[in-house]
C-alpha positions as CSV (number, residue, x, y, z in Angstrom):
1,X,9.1,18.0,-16.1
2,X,9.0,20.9,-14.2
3,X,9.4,21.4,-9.9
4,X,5.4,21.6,-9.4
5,X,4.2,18.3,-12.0
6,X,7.1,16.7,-10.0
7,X,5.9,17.5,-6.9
8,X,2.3,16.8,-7.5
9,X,3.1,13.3,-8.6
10,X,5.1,12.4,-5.8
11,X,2.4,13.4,-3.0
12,X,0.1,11.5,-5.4
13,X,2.4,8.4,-5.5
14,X,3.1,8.7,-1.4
15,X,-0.7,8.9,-0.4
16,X,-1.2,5.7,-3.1
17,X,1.5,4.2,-1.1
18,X,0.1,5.0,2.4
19,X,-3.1,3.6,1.1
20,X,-1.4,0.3,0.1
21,X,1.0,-0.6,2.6
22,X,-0.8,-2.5,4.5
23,X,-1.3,-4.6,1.6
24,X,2.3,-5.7,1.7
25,X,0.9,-6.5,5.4
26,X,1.0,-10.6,6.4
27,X,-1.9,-12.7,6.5
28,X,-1.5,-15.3,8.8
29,X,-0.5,-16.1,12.0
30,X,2.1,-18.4,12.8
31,X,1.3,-22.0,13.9
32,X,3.4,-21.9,16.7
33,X,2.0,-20.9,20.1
34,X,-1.3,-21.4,22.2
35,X,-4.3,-19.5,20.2
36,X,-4.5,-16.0,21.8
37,X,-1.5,-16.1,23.1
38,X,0.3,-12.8,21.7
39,X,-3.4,-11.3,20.7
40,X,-4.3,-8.0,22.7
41,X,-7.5,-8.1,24.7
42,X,-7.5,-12.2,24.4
43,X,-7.8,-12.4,20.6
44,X,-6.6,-15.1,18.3
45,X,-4.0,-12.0,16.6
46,X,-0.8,-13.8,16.7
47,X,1.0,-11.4,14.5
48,X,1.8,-11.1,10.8
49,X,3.7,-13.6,8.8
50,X,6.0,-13.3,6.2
51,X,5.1,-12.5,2.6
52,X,1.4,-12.2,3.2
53,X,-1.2,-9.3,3.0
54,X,-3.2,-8.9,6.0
55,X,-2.7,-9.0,9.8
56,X,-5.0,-11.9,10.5
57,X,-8.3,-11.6,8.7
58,X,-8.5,-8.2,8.9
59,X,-9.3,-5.7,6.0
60,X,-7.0,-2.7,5.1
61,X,-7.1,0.1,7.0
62,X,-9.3,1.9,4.6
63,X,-11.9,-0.6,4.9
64,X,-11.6,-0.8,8.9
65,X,-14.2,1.3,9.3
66,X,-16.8,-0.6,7.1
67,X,-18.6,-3.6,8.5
68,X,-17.8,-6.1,6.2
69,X,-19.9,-9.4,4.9
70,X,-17.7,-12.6,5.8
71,X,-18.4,-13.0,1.9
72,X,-17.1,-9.4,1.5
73,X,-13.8,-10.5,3.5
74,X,-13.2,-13.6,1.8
75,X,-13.0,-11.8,-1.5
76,X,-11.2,-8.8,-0.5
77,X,-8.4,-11.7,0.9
78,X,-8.6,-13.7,-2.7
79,X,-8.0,-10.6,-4.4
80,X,-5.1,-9.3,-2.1
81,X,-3.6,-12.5,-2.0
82,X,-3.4,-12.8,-5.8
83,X,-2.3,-9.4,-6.2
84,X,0.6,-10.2,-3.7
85,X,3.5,-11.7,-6.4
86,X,3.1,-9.0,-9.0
87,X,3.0,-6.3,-6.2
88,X,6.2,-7.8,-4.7
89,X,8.0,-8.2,-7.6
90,X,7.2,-4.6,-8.6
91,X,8.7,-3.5,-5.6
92,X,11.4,-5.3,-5.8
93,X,12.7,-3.7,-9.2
94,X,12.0,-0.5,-8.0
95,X,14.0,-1.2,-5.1
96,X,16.5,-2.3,-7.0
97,X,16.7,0.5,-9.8
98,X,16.7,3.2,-7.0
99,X,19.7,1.5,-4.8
100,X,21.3,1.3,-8.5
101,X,20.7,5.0,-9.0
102,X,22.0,6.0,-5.8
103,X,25.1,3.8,-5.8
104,X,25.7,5.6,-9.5
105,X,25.4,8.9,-8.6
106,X,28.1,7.9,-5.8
107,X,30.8,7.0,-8.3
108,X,33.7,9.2,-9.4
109,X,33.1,8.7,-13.8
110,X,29.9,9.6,-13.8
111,X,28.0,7.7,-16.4
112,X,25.1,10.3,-17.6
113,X,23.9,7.8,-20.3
114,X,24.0,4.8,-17.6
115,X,22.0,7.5,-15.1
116,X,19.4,8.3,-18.0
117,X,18.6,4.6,-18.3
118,X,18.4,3.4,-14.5
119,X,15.7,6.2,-13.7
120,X,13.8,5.0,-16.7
121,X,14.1,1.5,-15.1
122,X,13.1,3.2,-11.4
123,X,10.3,5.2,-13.5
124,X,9.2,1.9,-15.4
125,X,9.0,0.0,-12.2
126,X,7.3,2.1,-9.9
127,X,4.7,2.8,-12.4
128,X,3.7,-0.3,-12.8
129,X,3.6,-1.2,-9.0
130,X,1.3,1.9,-9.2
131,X,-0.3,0.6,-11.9
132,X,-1.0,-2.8,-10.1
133,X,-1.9,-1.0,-7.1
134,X,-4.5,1.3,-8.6
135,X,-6.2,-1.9,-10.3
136,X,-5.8,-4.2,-6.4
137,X,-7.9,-1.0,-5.1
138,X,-10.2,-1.0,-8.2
139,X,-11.2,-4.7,-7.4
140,X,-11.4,-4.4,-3.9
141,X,-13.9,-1.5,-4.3
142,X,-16.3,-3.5,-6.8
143,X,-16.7,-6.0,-3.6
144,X,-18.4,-3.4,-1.4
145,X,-22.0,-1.8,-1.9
146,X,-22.5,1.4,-2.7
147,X,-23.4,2.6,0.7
148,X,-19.7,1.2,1.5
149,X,-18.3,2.9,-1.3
150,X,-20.1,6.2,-0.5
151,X,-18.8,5.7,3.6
152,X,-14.9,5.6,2.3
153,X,-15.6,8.6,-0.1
154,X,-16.9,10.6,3.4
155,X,-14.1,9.7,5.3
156,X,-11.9,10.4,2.5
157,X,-13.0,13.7,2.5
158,X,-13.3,14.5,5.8
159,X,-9.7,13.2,6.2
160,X,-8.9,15.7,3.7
161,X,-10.7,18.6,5.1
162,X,-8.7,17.8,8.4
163,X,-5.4,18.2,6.4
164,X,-5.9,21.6,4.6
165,X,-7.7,23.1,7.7
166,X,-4.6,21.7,9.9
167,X,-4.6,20.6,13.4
168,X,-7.2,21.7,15.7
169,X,-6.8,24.3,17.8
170,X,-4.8,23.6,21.1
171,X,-6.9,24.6,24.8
């Protein structure tokens, strides 16, 4: 694999991963505390819990500028929240592989065979937490209508026009 195909697939797999962490995101709030109590502006927001996908009931950050059916929402939650196990179990192994990788490439007998295998292992497990993600947004995208659809594609692009024309100009 040469320097540019490697390249290319890592901005490719860091935007996918921008575009998914929320996912990895808590969904509810904890029990404990007076409703509204640590919300901004007086809202019910109590803060993420551990191991679930959204902050409260809200969408990804993708879909935060969409106006969303409470239908629309519901699903969008179902399909997160099944998705959640895989995804963290996926990340997980990659974690895993790379800290092994690391630690390996740290030790004095250098084991190329041992190397060759672990980055198989890191490649294995990060493409199939790409994989999974890839087919999370895929399902969350047949919820919305295409007008939805066709409002994330225009933001998409005019997110991406902002980053090849670079930052406005200063006054």
């Amino acid at each position: 694999m040469n320097l540019t195909t490697a390249a290319a697939r890592n901005c490719v797999l860091a935007g996918l991963m921008v575009l998914f962490a929320p996912l990895s995101l808590p969904a509810f709030p904890p029990a404990d505390g007076p409703p509204g109590a640590h919300g901004p502006c007086g809202s019910d927001f109590r803060g993420p819990a551990p191991g679930a996908l959204f902050d409260d009931d809200r969408p990804p950050p993708y879909l935060m500028e969409l106006t969303l059916s409470e239908d629309q929402q519901d699903r969008i939650f179902a399909i997160s929240h099944a998705a959640a196990p895989a995804l963290r179990e996926q990340a997980k192994a990659a974690r895993k592989a790379r800290e092994q990788l690391h630690d390996l490439g740290r030790a004095v007998p250098f084991d190329d065979g041992l190397a060759t295998t672990m980055a198989q292992a890191l490649g294995k497990a990060e493409g199939q937490l790409m994989l999974l993600r890839t087919r999370l947004e895929h399902e969350i995208l047949a919820v919305l209508t295409a007008e939805q659809r066709a409002r994330i594609a225009d933001l998409e692009h005019t997110h991406d026009r902002r980053a090849l024309d670079g930052p406005p100009p200063r006054p």
